[in-house]
C-alpha positions as CSV (number, residue, x, y, z in Angstrom):
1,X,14.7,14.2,-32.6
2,X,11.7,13.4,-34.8
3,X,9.3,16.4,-35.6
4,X,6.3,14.2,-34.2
5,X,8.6,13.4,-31.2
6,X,9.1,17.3,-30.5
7,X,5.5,17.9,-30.9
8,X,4.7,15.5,-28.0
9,X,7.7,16.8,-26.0
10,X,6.0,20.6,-26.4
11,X,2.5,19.5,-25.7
12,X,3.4,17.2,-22.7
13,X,5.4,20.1,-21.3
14,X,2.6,22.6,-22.2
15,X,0.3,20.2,-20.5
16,X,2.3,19.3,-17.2
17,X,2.6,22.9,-16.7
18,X,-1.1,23.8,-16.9
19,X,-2.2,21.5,-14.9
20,X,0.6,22.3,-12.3
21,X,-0.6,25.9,-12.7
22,X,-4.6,24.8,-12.6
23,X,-4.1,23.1,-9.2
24,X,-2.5,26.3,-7.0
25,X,-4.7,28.2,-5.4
26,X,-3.9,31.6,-7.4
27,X,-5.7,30.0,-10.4
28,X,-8.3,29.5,-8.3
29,X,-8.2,32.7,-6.9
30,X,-8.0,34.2,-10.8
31,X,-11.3,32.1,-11.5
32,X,-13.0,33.3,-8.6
33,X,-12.4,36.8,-9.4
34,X,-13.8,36.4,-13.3
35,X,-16.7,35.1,-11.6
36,X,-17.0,37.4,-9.5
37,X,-16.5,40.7,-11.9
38,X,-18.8,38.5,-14.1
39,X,-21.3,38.7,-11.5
40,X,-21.1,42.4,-10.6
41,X,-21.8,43.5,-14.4
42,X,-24.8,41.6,-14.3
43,X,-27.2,44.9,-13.5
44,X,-24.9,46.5,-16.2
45,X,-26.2,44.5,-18.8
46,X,-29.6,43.9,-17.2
47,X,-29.0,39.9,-16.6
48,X,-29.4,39.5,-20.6
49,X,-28.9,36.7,-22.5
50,X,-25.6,37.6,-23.9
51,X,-24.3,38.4,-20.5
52,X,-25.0,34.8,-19.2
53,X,-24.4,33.3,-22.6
54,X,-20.8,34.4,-21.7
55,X,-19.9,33.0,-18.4
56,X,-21.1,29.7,-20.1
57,X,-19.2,29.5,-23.4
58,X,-16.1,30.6,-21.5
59,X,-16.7,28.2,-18.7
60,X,-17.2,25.2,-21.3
61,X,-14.5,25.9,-23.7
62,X,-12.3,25.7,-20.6
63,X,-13.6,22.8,-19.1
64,X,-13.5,21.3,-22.4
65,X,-9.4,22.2,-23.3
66,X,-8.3,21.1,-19.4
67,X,-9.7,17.6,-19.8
68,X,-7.2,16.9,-22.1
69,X,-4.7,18.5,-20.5
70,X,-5.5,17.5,-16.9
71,X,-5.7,13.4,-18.7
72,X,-2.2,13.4,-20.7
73,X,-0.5,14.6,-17.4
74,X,-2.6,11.8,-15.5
75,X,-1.4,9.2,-18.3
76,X,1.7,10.2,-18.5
77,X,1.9,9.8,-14.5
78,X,0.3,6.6,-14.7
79,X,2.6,5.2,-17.0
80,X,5.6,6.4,-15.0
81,X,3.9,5.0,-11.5
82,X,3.8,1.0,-13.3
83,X,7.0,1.7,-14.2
84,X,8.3,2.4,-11.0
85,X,6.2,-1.0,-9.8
86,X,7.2,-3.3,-12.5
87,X,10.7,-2.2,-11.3
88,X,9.9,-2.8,-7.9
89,X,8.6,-6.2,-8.4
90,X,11.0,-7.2,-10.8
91,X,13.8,-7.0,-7.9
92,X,12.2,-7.8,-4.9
93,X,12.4,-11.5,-4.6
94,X,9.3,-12.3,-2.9
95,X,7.3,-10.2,-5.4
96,X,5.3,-12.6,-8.5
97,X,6.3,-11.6,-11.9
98,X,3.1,-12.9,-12.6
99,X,2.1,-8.6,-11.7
100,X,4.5,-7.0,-13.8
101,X,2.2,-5.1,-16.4
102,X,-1.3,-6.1,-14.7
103,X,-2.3,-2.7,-15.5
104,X,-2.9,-3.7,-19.4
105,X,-5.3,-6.5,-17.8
106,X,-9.0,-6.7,-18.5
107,X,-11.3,-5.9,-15.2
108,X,-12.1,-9.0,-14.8
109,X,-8.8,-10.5,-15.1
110,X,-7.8,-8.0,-12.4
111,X,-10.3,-8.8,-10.0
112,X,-9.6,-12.3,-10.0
113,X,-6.0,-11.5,-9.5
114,X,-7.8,-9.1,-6.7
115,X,-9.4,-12.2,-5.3
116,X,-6.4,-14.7,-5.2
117,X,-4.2,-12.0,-3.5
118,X,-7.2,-11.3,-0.8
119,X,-7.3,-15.3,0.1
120,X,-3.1,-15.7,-0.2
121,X,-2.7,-12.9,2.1
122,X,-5.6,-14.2,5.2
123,X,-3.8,-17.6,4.3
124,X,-0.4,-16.1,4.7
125,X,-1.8,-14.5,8.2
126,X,-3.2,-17.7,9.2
127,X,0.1,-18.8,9.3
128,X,1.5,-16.5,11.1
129,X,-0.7,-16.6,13.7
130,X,-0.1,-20.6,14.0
131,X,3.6,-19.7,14.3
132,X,3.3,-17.4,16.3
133,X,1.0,-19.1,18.8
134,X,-2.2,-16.6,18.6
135,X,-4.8,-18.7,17.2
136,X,-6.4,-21.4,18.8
137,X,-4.4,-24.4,20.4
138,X,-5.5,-27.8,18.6
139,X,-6.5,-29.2,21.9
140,X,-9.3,-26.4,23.2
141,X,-10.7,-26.3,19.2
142,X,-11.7,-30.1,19.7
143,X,-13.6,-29.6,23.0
């Protein structure tokens, strides 16, 4: 294994588990608390400036370090989640291989793929409905 490729390994590991940890309720319960002893030493200090100055540092730099953690998890999920579709469409027979890797697609591009799946599918139930006898009978449409 490749130093760079055990660097990656740590961080994604290091990140997967923060963000685990982040989303239980006992980190909430952890913030909460800070907050909360924050708040009660506020007449201890006399509401200064230092006192608020640092609720907000501490706040930011956190904020700041879990948005990259919080994102490589969500890539990293991301990537797995096409995977698991490109799979899926590559072996289902009815699928278009046309989708496989639509993700790397411009927005436009996507939308128009968007578009052409909205009118294939009402044409699709169309068709079902005429096989199926519920829409309406040629004969009352022309009277």
């Amino acid at each position: 294994m490749t130093k760079e490729r055990r660097r990656s390994s740590w961080f994604d590991a290091f990140a997967s588990a923060t963000a685990r940890w982040a989303g239980h309720a006992g980190a909430f319960a952890i913030a909460f608390g800070i907050v909360l002893f924050w708040a009660l030493c506020g007449p201890i200090f006399g509401f200064s400036n230092t006192w608020q100055l640092v609720i907000n540092t501490a706040t930011t730099v956190m904020t700041f370090l879990m948005v990259f953690l919080i994102q490589n998890t969500l890539n990293r999920d991301s990537m797995a989640l096409h995977l698991k579709m490109d799979e899926l469409l590559r072996v289902t027979s009815e699928a278009r291989d046309a989708l496989i890797g639509s993700e790397r697609l411009s927005e436009r591009e996507i939308r128009e793929l968007e578009r052409r799946e909205e009118e294939e599918a009402k044409a699709d139930q169309r068709q079902d409905q005429r096989l199926n006898g519920e829409g309406p009978s040629p004969a009352r449409a022309s009277s």
